[in-house]
N, C-alpha and C positions, 0 to 999 in steps of 0.2 A: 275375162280380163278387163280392169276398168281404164280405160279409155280417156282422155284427157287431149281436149283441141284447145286451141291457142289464135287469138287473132288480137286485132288493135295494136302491132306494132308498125312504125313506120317512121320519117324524119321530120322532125320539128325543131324548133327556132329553140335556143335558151330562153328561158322566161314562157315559154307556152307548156300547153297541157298533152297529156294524149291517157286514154283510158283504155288496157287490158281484160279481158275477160277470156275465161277460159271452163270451155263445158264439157262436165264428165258424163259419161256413157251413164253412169249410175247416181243414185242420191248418194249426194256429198253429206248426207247424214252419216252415211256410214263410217268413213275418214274421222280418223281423233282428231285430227291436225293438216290442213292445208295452208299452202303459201305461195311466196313466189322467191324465187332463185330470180341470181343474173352473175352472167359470167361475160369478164372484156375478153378481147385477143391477152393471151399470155401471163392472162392470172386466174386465179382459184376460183369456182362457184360460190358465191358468198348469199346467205339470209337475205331475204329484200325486208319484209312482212309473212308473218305468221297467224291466224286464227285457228284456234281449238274450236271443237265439237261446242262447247258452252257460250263461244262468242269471246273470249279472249284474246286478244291480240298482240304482239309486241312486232317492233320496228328496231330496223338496223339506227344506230346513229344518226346517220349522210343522210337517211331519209324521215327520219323525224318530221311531223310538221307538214310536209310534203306529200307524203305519199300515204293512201289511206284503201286497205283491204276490205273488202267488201265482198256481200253473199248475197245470192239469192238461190233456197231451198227448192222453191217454186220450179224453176229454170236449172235448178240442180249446174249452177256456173257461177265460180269467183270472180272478182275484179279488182282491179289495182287502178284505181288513180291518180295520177301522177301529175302534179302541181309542181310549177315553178322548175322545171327542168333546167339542166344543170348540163354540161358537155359532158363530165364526171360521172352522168349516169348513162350515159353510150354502153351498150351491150345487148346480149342475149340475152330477153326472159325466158325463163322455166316457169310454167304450172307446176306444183306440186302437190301431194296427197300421200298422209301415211296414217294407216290403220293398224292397231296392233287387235291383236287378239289373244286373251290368255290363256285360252285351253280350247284346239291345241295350239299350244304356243309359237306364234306366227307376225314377222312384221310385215307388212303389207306399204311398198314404196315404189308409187306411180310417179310417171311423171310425161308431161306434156314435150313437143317436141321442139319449142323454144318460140319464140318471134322476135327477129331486129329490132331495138328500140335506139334510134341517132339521133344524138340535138347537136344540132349544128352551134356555132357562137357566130 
């Protein structure tokens, strides 16, 4: 089972940084699609950042500009850095990892076990 750890969250100021990483048991080659999640108290787990298998990326709105996904193969571990923090982005990140596979036909949907991320204002 692949495995997915979680560090770099913790409480920072509005207007400061803090950077995510999260390292899988296995090469995050194998994953079509890793990213990160964040869920507040009392609402839905919403998209943070997304990269494919190929290096493609896409970003929620709120984090445009701001916040930037990143790899490294090597160290087979994501990262999320996170610029210009906002009180708005207070929550739980998830590590995420989904691999499909077509035959036999299988989604493969890992996921990390969160870390606190609080900006204070």
């Amino acid at each position: 089972q692949v495995q997915l750890v979680e560090s770099g969250g913790g409480l920072v100021q509005a207007g400061g940084s803090l950077k995510l990483s999260c390292a899988a048991s296995g090469s995050i080659l194998s994953a079509n699609v890793m990213g990160w999640y964040r869920q507040a108290p009392g609402q839905q787990r919403e998209v943070v950042a997304v990269m494919s298998s190929g290096g493609s990326t896409n970003y929620a709105d709120s984090v445009k500009g701001r916040f930037t996904i990143a790899r490294d193969n090597t160290k087979n571990t994501i990262y999320l850095q996170m610029n210009s923090l906002k009180p708005e982005d207070t929550a739980v990140y998830y590590c995420n990892a989904k691999r499909t596979v077509l035959y036999p036909a299988y989604n493969y949907d890992y996921w990390g076990q969160g870390t606190q991320v609080t900006v204070s204002s």
